[in-house]
C-alpha positions in Angstrom: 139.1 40.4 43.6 136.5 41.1 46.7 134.7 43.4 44.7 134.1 41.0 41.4 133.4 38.5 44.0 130.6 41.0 45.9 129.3 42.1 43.0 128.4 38.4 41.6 127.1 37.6 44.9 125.0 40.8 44.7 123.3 39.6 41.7 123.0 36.0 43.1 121.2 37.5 46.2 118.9 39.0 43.7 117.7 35.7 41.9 119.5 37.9 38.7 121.6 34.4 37.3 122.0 37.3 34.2 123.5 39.9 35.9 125.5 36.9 37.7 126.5 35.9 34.6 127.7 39.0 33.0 129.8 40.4 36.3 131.4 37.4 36.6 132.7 37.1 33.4 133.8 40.8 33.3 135.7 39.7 36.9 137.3 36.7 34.8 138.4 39.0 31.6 140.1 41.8 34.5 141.8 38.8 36.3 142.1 35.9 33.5 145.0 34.2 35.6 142.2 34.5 38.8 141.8 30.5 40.1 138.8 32.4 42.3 137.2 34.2 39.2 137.5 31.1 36.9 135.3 29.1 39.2 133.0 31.7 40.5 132.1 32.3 36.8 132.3 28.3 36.2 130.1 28.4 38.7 127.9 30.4 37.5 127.3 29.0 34.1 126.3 25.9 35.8 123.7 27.9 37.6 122.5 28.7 34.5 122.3 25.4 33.0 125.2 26.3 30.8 127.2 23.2 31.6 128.5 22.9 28.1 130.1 26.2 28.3 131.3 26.1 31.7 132.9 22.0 30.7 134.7 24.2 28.3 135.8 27.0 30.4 137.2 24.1 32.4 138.7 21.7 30.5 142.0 23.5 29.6 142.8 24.5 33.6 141.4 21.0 34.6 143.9 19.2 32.5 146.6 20.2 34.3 148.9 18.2 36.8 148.5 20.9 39.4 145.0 21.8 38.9 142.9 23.1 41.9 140.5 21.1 43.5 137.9 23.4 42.9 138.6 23.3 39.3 138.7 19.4 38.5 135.7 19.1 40.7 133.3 21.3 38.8 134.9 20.0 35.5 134.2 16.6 36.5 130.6 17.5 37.6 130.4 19.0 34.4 131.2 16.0 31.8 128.9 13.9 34.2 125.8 16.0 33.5 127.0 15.9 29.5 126.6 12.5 30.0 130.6 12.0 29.3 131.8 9.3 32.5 134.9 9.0 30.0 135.9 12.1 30.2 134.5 12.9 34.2 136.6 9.7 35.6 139.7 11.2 35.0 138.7 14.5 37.1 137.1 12.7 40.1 140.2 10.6 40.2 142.7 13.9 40.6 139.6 15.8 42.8 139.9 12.5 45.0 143.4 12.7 44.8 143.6 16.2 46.8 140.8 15.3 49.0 140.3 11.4 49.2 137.8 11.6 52.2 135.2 13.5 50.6 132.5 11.4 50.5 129.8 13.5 47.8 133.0 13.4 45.1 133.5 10.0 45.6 129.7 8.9 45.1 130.1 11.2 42.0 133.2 9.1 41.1 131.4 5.7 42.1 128.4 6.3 39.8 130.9 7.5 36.9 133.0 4.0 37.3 129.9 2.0 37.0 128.3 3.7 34.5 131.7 2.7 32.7 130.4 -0.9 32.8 133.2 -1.8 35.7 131.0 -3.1 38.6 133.6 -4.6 41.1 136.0 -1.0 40.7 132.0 0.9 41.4 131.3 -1.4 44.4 134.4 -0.7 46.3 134.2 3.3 45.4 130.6 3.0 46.7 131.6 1.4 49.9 134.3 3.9 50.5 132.1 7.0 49.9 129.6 5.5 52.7 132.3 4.2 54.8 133.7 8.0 55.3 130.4 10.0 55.5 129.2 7.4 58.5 132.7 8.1 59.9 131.8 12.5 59.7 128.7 11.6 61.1 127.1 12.0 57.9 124.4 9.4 55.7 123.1 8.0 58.5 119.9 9.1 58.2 117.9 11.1 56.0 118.0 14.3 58.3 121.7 14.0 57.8 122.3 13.3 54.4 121.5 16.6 51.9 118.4 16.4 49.9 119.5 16.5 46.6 121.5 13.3 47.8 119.1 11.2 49.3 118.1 9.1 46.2 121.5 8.3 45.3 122.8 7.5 48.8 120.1 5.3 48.9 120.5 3.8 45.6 124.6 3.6 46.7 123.6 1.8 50.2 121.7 -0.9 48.5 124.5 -1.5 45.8 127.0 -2.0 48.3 124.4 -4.3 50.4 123.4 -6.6 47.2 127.3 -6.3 45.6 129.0 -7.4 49.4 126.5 -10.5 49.9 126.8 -11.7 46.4 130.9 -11.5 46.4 131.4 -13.1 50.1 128.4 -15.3 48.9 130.8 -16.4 46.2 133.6 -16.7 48.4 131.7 -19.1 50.2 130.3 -21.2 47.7 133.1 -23.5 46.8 132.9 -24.5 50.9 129.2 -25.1 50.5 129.2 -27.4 47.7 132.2 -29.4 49.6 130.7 -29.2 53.1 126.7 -28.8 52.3 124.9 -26.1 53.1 123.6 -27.5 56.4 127.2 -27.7 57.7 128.6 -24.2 56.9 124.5 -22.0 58.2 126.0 -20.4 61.5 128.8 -19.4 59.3 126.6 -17.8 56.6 123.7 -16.3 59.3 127.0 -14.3 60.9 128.0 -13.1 57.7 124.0 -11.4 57.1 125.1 -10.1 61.0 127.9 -8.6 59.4 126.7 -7.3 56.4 123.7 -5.5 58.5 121.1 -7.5 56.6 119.9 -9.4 59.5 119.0 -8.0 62.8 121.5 -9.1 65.6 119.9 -11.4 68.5 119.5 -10.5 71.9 123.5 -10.7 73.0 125.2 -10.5 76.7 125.6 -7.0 77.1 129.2 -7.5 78.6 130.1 -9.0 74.7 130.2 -6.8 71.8 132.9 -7.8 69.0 133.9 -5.2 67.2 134.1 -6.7 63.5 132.5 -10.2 63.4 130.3 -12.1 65.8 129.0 -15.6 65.6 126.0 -15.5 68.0 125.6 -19.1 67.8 128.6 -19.6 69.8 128.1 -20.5 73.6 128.8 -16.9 75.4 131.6 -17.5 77.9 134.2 -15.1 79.0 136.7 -18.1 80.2 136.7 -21.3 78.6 137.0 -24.9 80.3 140.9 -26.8 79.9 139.0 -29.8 78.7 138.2 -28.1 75.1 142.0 -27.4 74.8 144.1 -31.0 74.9 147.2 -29.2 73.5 147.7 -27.5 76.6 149.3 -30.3 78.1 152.3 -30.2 75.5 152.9 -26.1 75.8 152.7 -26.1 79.5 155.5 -28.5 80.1 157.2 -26.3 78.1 156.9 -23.3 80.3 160.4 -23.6 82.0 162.1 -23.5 78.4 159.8 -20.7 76.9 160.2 -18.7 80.5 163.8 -19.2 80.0 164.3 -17.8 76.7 161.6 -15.2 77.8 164.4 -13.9 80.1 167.1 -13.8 78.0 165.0 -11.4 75.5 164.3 -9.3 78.5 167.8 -9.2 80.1 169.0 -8.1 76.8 166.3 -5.3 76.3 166.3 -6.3 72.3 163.8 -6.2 70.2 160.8 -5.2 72.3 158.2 -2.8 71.4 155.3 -1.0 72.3 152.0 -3.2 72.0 150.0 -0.3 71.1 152.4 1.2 68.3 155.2 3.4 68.4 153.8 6.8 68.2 149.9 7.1 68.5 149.5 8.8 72.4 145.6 8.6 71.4 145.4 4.7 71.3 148.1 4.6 74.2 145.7 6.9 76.0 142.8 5.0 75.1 143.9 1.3 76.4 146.8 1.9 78.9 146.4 3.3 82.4 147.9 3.1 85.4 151.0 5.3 86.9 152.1 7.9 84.1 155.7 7.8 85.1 156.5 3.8 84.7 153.1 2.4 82.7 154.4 0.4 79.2 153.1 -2.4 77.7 155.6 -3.9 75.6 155.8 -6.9 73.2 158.1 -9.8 71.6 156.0 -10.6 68.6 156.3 -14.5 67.0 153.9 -12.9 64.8 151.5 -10.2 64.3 148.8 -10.1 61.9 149.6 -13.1 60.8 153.2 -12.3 59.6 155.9 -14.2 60.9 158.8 -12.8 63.4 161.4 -15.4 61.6 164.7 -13.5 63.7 162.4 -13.7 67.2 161.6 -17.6 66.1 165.6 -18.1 65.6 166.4 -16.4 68.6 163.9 -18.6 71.0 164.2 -22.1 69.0 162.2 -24.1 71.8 159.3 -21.8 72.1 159.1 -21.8 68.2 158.9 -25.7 68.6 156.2 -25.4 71.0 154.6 -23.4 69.4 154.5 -25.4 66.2 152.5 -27.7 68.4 149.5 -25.3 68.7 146.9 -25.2 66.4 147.0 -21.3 65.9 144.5 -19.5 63.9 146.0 -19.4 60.8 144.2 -15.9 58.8 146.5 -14.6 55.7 147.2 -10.7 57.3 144.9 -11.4 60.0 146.4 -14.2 62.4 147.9 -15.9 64.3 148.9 -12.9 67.0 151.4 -14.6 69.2 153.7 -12.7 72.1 155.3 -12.1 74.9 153.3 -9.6 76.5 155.5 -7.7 78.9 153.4 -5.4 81.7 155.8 -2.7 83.7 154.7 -2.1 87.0 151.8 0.5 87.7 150.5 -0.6 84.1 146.5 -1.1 83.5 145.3 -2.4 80.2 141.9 -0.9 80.3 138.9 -2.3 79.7 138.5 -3.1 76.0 136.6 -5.2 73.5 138.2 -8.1 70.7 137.1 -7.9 67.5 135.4 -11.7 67.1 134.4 -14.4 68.8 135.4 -17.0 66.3 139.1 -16.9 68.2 140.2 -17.2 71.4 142.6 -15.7 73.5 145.3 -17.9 75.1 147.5 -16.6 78.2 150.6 -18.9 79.1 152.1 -16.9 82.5 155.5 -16.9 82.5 156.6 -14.5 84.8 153.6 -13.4 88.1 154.5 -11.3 90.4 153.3 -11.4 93.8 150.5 -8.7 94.8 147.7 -7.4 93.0 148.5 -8.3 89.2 144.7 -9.5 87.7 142.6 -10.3 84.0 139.4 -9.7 84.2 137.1 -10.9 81.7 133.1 -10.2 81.6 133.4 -8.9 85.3 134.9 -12.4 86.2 138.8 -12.2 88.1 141.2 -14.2 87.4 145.0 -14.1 88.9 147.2 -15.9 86.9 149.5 -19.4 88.1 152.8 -19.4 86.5 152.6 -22.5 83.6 149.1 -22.8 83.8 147.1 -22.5 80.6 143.8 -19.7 80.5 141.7 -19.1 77.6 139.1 -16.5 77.2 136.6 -14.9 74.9 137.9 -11.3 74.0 134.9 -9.6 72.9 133.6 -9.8 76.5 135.0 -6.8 78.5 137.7 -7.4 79.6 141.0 -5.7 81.4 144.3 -6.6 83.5 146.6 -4.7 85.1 149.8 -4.8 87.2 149.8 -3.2 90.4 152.8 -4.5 92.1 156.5 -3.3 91.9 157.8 -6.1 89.3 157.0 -7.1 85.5 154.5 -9.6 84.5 154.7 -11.5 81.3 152.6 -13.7 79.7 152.7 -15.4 76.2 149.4 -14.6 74.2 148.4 -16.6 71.3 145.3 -16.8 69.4 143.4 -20.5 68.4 139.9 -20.5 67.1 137.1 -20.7 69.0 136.9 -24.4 70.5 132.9 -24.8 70.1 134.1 -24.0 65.9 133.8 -27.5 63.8 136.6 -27.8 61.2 134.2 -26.8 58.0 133.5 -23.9 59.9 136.7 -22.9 60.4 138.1 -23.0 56.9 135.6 -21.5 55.6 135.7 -18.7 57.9 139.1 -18.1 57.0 138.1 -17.5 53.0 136.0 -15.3 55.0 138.1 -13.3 56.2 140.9 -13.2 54.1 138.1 -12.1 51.3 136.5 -8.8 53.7 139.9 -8.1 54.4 140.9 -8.0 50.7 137.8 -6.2 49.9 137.9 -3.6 52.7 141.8 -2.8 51.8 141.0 -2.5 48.1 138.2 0.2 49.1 140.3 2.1 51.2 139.5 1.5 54.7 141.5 -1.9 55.5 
């Protein structure tokens, strides 16, 4: 095997495709059953601009269930060239299979699907492929993309550019012709923020959301009690909440760690503080929007009061709404939201005295037991626990209070839509 393999490279060295050509396919007669010597001399045929011969070299091995990557790959490459997108779609789509992050195969197997005619299923594989170069440091500029790419990364950028802003465009329209435009133009100038096509404004350097930002909202990291009238009605419910608050901790059921059960790296990235006793736990009334029915059972008066709040209401997005439970030593590092649309909520339920602290845009605020605070997320912010007892606190998300009601139903279509769009590519 290492010497077929040395002795086609020999010729290759040479600029002798011939030579190439011939030891190769002596390597493949000695060793017929050889995956290596099947490509190499694939390989080779391509080389020579034999594509037709090498497609048929291929074709047999590359139909098979368990077909090597580097088969199905060069097969598909193959029936592309031939002009056959019929007949390369069905070898991207096992290649992809084996290695779904390789972003070169999948532009392959973008261009094949729209050359098929189906744009939506093309825009999404387009997406993807640019998604995970960007992610392996890769397409973000010509010095990092490879020559012979350049033109069709390009040509893949712009697609995905003109195909997102027509499709959330769309999403939007039915909104527009209820609303007016007029109504729904900070809405639509955030969405050209998001999609890249319009240069982001000077912003408080403190605030960076990290997936959508509506720069036409006032910039505050805490927000006046005056813009939230329902606060009245939860906070003289603080007793009861507090009160079933205990009985879920005294029983030790159903919490669980905020940041996931497993990932160390996102438990190393956002909580701090004393190694030995640090946890931030949570009693989720929902999560991403889904709802906790046996936790809403299990505390009836909170779920009453919180049926009372006008929660951000996102299909798999929002509300988020818990009792956030900090062990002593415990430091929720400084971290950014992901939008300045909603707001943050804190009802404290359970302060210990000492040093126990949110900070939000280098502003400190120590919490009063039943007392409503509301913040802006995306500004940096951080809190921590540094006394011997637990602090809890209910978190609940609302939209942003400086949001008119157009605005916020149609940033829920919105939403729902990039969400839909970024899950069906892959990446949600």
């Amino acid at each position: 095997m290492a010497r077929g393999r040395a002795e086609v490279e020999r010729h290759l060295a040479a600029r002798d495709l011939a030579g190439a050509r011939r030891a190769s396919e002596d390597w493949l007669n000695a060793d017929p059953g050889a995956t290596e010597a099947l490509v190499v001399h694939a390989t080779v045929l391509m080389m020579d601009g034999d594509l037709t011969g090498a497609s048929t070299l291929l074709a047999t091995p590359a139909s098979r269930p368990d077909a090597p990557y580097d088969i199905v790959v060069r097969y598909a490459l193959c029936r592309t060239a031939l002009g056959d997108a019929a007949g390369a779609r069905p070898a991207f789509e096992a290649a992809l299979r084996t290695r779904p992050d390789d972003p070169s195969v999948r532009l392959g197997y973008a261009e094949t699907v729209d050359a098929l005619g189906d744009g939506r299923a093309a825009l999404l594989q387009y997406f993807r492929a640019v998604c995970d170069a960007q992610k392996q440091g890769q397409w973000l500029s010509d010095a990092n993309t490879p020559a012979p790419l350049r033109g069709r990364v390009k040509q893949a950028m712009q697609r995905v550019d003109a195909g997102r802003q027509a499709l959330f465009d769309q999403v939007l329209a039915p909104r527009v012709a209820a609303f007016g435009p007029d109504s729904l133009r900070r809405v639509a100038d955030a969405l050209m923020l998001y999609l890249g096509l319009r240069p982001a404004p000077p912003a408080d350097p403190r605030q960076r959301p990290k997936f959508f930002w509506m720069p036409s909202l006032p910039p505050t990291p805490f927000f006046d009690r005056a813009l939230f009238p329902w606060y009245e009605a939860l906070e003289a419910q603080w007793p009861a909440i507090r009160e079933e608050m205990r009985a879920r901790l005294d029983e030790g059921r159903d919490l669980e760690p905020f940041l996931g059960m497993t990932d160390k790296a996102v438990e190393a990235q956002y909580l701090g503080g004393d190694a030995a006793s640090r946890a931030w736990d949570a009693y989720f009334f929902f999560r991403h929007g889904q709802r906790f029915d046996a936790h809403h059972a299990a505390c009836p008066r909170t779920s009453q009061a919180l049926a009372d709040v006008p929660l951000t209401r996102i299909r798999d997005h929002a509300p988020e709404v818990l009792f956030s439970v900090l062990a002593p030593g415990s430091h929720i590092t400084p971290h950014h939201g992901v939008t300045n649309t909603r707001v943050v909520t804190h009802l404290p339920l359970l302060i210990p005295d000492g040093d126990c602290a949110l900070v939000v845009g280098g502003q400190t605020h120590r919490w009063q037991e039943g007392r409503c605070i509301t913040f802006d997320d995306t500004f940096l912010h951080e809190a921590w626990n540094r006394t011997g007892q637990t602090r809890v606190v209910m978190i609940l998300d609302t939209w942003n209070p400086y949001l008119d009601d157009a605005e916020k139903v149609a940033l829920k279509d919105l939403v729902e839509a990039i969400g839909d769009f970024n899950v069906a590519a892959g990446i949600g």
